[in-house]
N, C-alpha and C positions, 0 to 999 in steps of 0.2 A: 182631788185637791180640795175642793168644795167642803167635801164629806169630813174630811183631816180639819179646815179652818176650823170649823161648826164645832167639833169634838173638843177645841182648845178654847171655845166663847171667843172666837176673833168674827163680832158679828158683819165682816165685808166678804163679798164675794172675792175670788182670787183675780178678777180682771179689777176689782175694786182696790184691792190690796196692789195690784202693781202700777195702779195711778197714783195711789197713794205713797208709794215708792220712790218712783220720780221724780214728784213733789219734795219729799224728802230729800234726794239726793241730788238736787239741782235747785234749790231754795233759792226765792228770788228772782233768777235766771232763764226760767224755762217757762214756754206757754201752751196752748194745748195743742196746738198744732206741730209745735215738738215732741209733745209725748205722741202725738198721734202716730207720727213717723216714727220713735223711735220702739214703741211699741207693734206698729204695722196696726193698729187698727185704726176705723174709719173717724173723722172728725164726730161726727154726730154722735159716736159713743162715748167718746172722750167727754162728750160737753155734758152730755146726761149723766156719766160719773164722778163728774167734778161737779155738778152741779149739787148731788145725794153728799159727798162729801164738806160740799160747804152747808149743804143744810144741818148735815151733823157736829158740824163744830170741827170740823178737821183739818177744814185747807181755808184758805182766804185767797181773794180774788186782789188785786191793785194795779192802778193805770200807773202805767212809767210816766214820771215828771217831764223828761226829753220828748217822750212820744206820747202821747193818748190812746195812739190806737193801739198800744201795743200791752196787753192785762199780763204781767207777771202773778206769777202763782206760788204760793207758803205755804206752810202748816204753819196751825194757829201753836197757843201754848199747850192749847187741846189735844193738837192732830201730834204736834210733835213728841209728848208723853205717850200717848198711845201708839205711834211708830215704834218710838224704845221697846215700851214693855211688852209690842209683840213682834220687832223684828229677829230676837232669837228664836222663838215657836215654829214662827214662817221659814227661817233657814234650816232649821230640821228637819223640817216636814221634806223639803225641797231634796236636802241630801240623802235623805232614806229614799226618795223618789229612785236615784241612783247607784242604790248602794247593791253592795253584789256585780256590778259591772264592770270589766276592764278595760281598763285606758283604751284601746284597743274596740269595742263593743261603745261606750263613750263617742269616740269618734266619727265610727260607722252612723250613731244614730242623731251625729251632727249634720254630716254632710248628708244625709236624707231629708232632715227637714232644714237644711239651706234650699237644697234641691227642691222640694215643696217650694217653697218660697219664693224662689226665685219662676217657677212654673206659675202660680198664683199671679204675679206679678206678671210678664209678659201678657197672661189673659186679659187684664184689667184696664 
């Protein structure tokens, strides 16, 4: 996947690109300890990739007026042009990832890495 962004000039890693994602598609709303969860990865990576995306002019940080503690998270006018112009590229990439498979094989290799997932999870 890596190798694919790079070949299209999409200069974020693909865990970069699905914080950036989130962001996008929970504008506002969502903070990092939501994406953390909804991603399954650890706080501490979340923070370190929102932090490279706010250095890059992509995401913006903001304390809710109700609460202080609580930092909602945007794309800038920055981040959110450059989600457009490369969230088609990214959804290609993704569907060719599966293409050739049937519904059937699809499925099989959902319920495995649920399975993972859920085996990760008990250990932890």
């Amino acid at each position: 996947m890596q190798t694919q962004l790079k070949s299209l000039d999409i200069p974020l890693t693909y865990d970069q690109w699905q914080v950036l994602q989130e962001v996008a598609f929970n504008d506002k709303v969502v903070n990092q300890k939501q994406i953390a969860e909804t991603l399954t990865k650890d706080d501490a990576s979340v923070m370190r990739i929102l932090e490279i995306l706010t250095r890059h002019g992509l995401v913006a940080k903001s304390k809710r007026t109700e609460d202080k503690r609580f930092t909602s998270l945007s794309l800038t006018a920055e981040g959110r042009d450059f989600f457009e112009a490369s969230q088609g590229k990214v959804n290609k990439i993704q569907e060719s990832m599966f293409q050739g498979f049937t519904e059937g094989e699809l499925k099989i290799v959902e319920a495995i890495l649920k399975k993972m997932n859920k085996q990760l999870e008990t250990r932890g």
